[in-house]
C-alpha positions as CSV (number, residue, x, y, z in Angstrom):
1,X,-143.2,129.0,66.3
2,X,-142.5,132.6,65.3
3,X,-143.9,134.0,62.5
4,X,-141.1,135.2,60.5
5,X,-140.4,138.8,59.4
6,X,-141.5,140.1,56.2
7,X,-139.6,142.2,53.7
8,X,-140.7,145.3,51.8
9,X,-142.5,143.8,49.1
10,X,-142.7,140.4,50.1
11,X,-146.7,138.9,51.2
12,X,-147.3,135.9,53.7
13,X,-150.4,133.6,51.1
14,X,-153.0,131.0,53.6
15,X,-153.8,128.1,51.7
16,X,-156.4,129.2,49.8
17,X,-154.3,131.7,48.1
18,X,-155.0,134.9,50.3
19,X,-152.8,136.9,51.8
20,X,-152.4,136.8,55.6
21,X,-149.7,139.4,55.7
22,X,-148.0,141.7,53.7
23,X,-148.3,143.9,50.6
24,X,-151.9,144.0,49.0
25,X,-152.8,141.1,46.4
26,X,-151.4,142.0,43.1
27,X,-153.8,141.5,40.2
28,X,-152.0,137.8,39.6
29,X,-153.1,136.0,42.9
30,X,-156.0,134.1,41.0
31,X,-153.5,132.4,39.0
32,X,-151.8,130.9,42.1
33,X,-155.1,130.2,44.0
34,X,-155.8,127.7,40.7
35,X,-152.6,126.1,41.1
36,X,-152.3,126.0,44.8
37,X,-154.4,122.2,44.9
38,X,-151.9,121.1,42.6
39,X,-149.0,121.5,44.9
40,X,-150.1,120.4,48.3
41,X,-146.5,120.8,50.2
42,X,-145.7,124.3,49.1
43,X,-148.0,126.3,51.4
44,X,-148.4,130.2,52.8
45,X,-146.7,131.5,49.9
46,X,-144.2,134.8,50.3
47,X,-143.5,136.6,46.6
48,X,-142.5,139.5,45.6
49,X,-142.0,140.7,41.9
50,X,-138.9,141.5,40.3
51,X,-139.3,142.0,36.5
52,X,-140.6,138.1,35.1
53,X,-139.5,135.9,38.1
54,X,-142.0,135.5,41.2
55,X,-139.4,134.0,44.2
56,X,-141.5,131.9,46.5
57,X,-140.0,131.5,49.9
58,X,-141.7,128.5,50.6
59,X,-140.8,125.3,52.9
60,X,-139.0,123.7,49.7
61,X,-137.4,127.0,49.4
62,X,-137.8,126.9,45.4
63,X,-138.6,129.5,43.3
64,X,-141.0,129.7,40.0
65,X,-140.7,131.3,37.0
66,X,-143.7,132.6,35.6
67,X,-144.4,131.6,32.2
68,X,-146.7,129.3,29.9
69,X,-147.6,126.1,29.8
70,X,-145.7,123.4,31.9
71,X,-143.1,126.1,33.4
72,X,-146.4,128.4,34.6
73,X,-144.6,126.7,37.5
74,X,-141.6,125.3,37.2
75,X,-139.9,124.4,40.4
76,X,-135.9,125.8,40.8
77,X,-134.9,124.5,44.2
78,X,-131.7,125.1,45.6
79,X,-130.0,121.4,44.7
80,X,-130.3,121.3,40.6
81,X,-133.0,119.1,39.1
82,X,-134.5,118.1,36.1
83,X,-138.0,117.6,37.2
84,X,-140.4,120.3,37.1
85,X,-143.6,121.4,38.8
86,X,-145.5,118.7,37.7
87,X,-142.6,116.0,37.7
88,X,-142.0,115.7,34.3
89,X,-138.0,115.8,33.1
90,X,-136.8,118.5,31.4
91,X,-134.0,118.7,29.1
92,X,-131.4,120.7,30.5
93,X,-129.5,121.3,27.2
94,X,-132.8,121.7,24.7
95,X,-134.7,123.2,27.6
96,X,-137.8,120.7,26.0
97,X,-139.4,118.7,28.5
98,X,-140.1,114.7,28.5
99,X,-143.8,114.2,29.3
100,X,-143.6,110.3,29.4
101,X,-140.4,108.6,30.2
102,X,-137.4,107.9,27.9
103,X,-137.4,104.6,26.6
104,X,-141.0,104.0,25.8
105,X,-141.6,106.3,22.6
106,X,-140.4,109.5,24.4
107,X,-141.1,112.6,22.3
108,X,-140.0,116.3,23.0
109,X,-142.5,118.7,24.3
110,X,-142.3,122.2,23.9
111,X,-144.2,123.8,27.0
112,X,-143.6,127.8,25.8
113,X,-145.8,127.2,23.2
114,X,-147.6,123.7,23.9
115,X,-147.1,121.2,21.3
116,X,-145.4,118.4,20.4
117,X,-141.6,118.6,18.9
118,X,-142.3,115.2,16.7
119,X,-144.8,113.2,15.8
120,X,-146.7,110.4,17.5
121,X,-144.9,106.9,17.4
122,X,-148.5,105.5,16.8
123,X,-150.1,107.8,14.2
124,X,-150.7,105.4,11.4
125,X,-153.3,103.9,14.1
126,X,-155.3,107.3,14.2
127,X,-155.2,108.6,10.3
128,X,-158.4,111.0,12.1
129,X,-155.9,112.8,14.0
130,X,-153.5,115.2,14.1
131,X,-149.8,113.6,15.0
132,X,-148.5,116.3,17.1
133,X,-151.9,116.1,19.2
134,X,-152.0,114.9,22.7
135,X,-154.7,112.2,24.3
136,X,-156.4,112.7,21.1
137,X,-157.3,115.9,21.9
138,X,-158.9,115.4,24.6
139,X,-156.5,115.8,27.9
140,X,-159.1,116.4,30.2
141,X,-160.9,113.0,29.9
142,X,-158.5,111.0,28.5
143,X,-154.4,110.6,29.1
144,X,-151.2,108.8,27.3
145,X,-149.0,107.6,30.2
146,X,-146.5,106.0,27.7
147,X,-147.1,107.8,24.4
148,X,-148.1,104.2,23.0
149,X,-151.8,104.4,23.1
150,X,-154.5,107.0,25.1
151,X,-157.0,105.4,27.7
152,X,-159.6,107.5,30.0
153,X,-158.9,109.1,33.6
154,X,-160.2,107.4,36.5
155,X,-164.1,107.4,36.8
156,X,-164.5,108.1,32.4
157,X,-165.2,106.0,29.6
158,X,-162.9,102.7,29.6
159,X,-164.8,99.9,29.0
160,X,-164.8,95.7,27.9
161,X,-167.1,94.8,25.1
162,X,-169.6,92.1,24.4
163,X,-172.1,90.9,21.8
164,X,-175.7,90.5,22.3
165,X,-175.3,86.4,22.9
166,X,-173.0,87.2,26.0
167,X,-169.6,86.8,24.1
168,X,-166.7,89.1,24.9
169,X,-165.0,91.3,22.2
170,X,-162.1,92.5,24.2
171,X,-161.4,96.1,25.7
172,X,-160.6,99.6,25.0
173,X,-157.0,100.9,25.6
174,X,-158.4,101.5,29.7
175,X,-158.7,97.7,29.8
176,X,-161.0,95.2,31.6
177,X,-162.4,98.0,33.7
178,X,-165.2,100.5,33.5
179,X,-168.9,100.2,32.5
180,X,-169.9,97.6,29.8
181,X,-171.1,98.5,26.4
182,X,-173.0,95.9,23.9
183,X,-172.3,95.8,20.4
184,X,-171.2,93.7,16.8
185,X,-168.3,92.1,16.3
186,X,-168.0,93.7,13.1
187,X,-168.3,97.1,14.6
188,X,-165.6,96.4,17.4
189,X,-163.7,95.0,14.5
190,X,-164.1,97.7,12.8
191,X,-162.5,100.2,15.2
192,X,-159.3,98.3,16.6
193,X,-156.0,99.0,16.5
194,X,-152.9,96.9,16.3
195,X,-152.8,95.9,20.0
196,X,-156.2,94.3,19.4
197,X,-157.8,97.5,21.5
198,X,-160.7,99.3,20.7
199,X,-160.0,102.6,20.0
200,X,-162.1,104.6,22.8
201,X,-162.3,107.8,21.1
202,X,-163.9,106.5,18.1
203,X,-165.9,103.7,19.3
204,X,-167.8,105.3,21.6
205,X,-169.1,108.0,18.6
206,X,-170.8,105.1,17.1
207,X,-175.0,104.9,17.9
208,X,-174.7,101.2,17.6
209,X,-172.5,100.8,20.7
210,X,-174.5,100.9,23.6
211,X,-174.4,100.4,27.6
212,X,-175.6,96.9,28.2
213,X,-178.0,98.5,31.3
214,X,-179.8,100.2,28.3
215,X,-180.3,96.8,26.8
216,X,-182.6,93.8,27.1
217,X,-180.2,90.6,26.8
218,X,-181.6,86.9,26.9
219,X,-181.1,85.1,30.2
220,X,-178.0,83.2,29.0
221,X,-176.4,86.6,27.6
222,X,-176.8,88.1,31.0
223,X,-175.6,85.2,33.0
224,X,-172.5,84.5,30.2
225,X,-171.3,88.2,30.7
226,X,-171.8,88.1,34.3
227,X,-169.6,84.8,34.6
228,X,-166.8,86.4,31.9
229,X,-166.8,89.6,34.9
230,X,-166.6,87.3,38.1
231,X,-163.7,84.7,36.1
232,X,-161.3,87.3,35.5
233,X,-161.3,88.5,39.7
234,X,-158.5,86.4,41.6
235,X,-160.8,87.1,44.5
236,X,-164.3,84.8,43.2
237,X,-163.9,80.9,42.3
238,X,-166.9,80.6,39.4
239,X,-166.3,76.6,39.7
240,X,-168.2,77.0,43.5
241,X,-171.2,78.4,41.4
242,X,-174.2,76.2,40.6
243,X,-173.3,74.7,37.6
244,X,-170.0,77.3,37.5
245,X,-172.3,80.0,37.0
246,X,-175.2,82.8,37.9
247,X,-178.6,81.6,37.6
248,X,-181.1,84.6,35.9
249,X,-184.7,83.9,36.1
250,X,-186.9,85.6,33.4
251,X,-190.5,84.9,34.1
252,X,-193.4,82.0,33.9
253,X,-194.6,80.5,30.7
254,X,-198.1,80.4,30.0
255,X,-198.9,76.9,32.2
256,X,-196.0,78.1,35.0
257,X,-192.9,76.5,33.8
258,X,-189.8,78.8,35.3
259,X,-188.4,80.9,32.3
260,X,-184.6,81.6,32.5
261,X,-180.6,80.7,32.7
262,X,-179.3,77.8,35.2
263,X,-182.0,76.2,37.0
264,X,-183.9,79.8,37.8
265,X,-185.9,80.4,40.4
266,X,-188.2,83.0,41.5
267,X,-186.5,86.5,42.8
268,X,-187.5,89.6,43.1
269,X,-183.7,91.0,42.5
270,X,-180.4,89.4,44.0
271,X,-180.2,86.2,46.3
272,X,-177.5,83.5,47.0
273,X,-178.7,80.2,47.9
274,X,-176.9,77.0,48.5
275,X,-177.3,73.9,46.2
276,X,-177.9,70.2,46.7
277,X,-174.0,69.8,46.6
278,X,-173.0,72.6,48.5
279,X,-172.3,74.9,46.0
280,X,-173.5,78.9,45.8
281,X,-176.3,79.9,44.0
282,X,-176.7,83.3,43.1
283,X,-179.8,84.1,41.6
284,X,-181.3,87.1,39.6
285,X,-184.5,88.5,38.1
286,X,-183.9,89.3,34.5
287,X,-182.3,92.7,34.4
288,X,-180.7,92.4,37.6
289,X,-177.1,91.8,36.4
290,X,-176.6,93.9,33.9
291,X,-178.5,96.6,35.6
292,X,-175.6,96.8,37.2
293,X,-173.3,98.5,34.5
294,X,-170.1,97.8,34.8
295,X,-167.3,95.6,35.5
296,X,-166.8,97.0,38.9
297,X,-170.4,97.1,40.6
298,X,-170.6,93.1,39.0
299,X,-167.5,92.5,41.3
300,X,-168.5,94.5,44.0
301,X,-172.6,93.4,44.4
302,X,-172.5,89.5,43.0
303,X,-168.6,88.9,44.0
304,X,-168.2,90.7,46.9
305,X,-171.7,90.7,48.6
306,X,-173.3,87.8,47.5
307,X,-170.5,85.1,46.5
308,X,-168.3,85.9,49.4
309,X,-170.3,87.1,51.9
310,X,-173.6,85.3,51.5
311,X,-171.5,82.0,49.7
312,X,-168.9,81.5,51.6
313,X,-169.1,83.3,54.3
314,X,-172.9,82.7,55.4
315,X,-173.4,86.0,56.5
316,X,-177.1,86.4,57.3
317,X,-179.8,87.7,59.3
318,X,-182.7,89.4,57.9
319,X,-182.3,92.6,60.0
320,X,-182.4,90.2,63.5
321,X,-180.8,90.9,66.5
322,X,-177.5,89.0,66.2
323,X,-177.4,89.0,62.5
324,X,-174.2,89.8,60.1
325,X,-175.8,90.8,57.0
326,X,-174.3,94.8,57.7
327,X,-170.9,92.9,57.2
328,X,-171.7,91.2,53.8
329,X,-172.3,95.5,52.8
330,X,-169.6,96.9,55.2
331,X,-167.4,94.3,52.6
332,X,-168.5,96.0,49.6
333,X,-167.7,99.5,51.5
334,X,-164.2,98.3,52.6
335,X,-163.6,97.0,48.9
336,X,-161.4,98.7,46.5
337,X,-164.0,98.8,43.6
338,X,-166.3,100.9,46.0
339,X,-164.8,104.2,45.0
340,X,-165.6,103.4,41.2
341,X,-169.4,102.8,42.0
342,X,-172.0,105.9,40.7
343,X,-173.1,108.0,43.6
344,X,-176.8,105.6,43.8
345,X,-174.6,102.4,44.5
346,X,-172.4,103.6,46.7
347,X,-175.5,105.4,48.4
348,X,-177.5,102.5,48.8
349,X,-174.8,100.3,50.4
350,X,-173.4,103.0,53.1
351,X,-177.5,103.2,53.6
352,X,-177.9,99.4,53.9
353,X,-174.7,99.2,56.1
354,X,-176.3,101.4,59.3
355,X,-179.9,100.4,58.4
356,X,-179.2,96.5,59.2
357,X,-176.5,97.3,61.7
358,X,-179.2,99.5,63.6
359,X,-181.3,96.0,64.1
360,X,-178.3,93.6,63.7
361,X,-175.9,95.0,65.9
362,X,-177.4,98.0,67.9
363,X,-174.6,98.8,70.3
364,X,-172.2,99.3,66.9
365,X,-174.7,101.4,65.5
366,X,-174.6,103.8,68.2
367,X,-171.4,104.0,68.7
368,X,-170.3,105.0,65.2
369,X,-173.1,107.5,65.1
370,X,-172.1,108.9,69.0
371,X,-168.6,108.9,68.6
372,X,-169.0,110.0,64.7
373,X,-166.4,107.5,63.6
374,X,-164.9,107.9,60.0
375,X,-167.3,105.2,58.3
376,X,-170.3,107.7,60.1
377,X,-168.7,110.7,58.6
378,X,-168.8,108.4,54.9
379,X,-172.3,108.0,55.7
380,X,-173.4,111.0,56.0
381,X,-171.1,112.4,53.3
382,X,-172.5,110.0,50.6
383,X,-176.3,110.3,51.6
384,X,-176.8,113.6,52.2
């Protein structure tokens, strides 16, 4: 294609937010650089000044006016719209925009000078904060899709709740998701809101709430939480388990009796069995549950590795030619809670992945490391 002609005045932007061709950068570009990942399909920018409006001859062919807050960037494209750069309706006779949609508590937003027109339809459940405040302040880590209540972004602080004997309290306004925090009762009580949610913003101020990897929990509590995790996924039937649950083994006694939850056994960390009636065993040293952390990594190691693919599926091997334990971690890869993992998991299974497939399935190996497929390239991204 030809590259078109430029008029005086007018400069041709690459993607980063330099200029190709054209006039020299005027003192603004670092502005648009910022805002260029936000827009991914307007691309090599052409703008020239004249007095407040920047016209960007782009593929949309829209132009921006430059101002603050939401209209920093507001898309006018040739056809009229109400949306604007970030696809939030804006009022064409107020010229106020609607950052949540109308019909589910609505408010006016006033993007010139970046507050709220009304107050917030649940205030009286946050008498600690202002009522023209957004995400409690907080926007960066935490958002209010619908205006009724403010959860955390993907990858932050949303989080279910137990007690110290295993029993679940409920969840935070991101609910049953995130990492898993031990406390009282009373103090979950003591920080819910209507809905029956913890309020994340002020519950996770409080020194008596704490992760449950931090925490020692008896056998039972570890295997009770465990089981509460693995019952609410459509993908794992607890009533296969031993007993219809996880079995945690804590120890010896003094004359060698077996110390723990469920008919323990000895482990050294994770293992699935089969019982005298066919049904899984999954077995774990004391700590090796809750080590775990959250809701997600209990789904992905114990539901995903060990119930499906060491349960039900029998994958096995023990690093022997022929073997299919790489599949039982290539599942927890493939799995959608694999994204939501800290960077050790998610290290240790894309390391366990081509260090059993090496042994298991040799030819495989080498071709995803010769013909540096896309699960290679993940490899080598995540354990570098």
């Amino acid at each position: 294609l030809r590259q078109p002609s430029l008029p005086l005045g007018f400069a041709l932007y690459d993607d980063n937010g330099y200029v190709k061709r054209g006039r020299k950068e005027p003192p603004w570009h670092k502005c648009f650089r910022l805002l260029l990942p936000l827009s991914k399909n307007i691309i090599n920018f052409m703008m020239m000044f004249s007095s407040s409006v920047i016209y960007n001859h782009a593929k949309l062919r829209s132009s921006a006016m430059c101002s603050a807050g939401e209209d920093f960037i507001s898309q006018r494209i040739d056809w009229q719209t109400r949306y604007t750069f970030s696809a939030k309706e804006k009022d064409k006779n107020t010229g106020y925009h609607y950052p949540i949609a109308i019909g589910i508590g609505a408010r006016y937003y006033d993007s010139e000078v970046s507050v709220w027109l009304s107050v917030d339809p649940m205030a009286d459940e946050y008498p600690g904060l202002s009522p023209y405040m957004y995400a409690e302040g907080n926007p960066v880590m935490m958002v209010d899709p619908n205006g009724m209540a403010t959860i955390a972004r993907r990858n932050e602080i949303i989080s279910p709740y137990y007690d110290k004997n295993g029993v679940f309290l409920g969840t935070d306004e991101g609910g049953f998701t995130g990492e898993i925090f031990i406390t009282t009762k009373e103090k979950f009580n003591n920080y819910k809101n209507n809905n029956g949610n913890a309020r994340t913003f002020d519950i996770q101020k409080d020194v008596d709430v704490r992760p449950m990897k931090d925490i020692h929990l008896s056998a039972k509590a570890e295997a009770e939480i465990t089981n509460h995790v693995l019952s609410n996924s459509d993908e794992v039937d607890v009533s296969k388990l031993h007993n219809s649950s996880v079995t945690v083994f804590s120890g010896k006694s003094k004359n060698g009796v077996l110390q723990g939850y469920n008919d323990p056994e000895i482990v050294n960390r994770l293992r699935t069995d089969e019982d005298n009636e066919g049904n899984v065993k999954i077995l774990a040293r004391s700590g090796g549950f809750s080590s775990l952390g959250s809701v997600e990594a209990i789904l992905n190691y114990v539901g995903v590795h060990e119930f499906e693919g060491h349960g039900i599926k029998g994958y096995s091997g023990g690093k022997a030619p022929g073997g299919t334990n790489y599949i039982a971690y290539l599942a927890q890869y493939r799995h959608h809670t694999f994204s939501k993992l800290s960077g050790g998991q998610q290290k240790e299974i894309m390391n366990r992945i081509f260090e059993y497939m090496e042994y298991e399935n040799n030819s495989l190996y080498y071709f995803h490391k010769k013909s540096n497929t896309s699960l290679y390239k993940s490899y080598i991204n995540v354990t570098r």
